[in-house]
N, C-alpha and C positions, 0 to 999 in steps of 0.2 A: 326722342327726347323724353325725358323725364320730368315731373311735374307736379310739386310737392299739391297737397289740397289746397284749394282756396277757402278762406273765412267767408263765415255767410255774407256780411256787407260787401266780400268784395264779387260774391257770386252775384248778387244784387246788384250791385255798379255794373258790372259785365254783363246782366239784363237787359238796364235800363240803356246800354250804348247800343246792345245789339237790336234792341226795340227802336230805336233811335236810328239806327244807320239802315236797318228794313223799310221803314219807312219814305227814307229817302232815298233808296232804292226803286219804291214801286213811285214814287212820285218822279222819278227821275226817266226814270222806263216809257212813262205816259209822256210824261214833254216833249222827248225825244224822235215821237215823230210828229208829232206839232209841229217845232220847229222848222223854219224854213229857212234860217241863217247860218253858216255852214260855221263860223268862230262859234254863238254857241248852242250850236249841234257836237262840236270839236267839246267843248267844256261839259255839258251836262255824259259827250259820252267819259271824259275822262272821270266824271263823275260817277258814275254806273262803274267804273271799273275798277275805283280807290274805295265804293262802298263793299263791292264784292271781295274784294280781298281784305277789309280788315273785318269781314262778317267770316272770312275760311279762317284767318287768323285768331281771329275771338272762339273760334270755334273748339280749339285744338288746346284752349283750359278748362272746358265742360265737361 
């Protein structure tokens, strides 16, 4: 794929989400084995797995 530049605000936006989604990432890594209830074990993991991939996605305009 090809991938015209991004504008600085929007490289800035694209920071601030991927700062934003790492975040809940490592918060979510930590819960995960806290947790002792298996629905949300089931949710924070599908969460760990929708932060990872729009962190490879986000990744692939830098």
């Amino acid at each position: 794929m090809t991938f015209e530049k991004l504008a600085v605000h929007e490289t800035l936006e694209l920071h601030e989400v991927l700062t934003l989604k790492q975040g809940c990432l490592v918060k979510s890594y930590a819960l995960q084995s806290l947790v002792e209830d298996d629905t949300l074990r089931m949710i924070i993991g599908n969460d760990v797995s929708s932060s990872e991939k729009a962190k490879r996605i986000a990744g692939y305009f830098i």
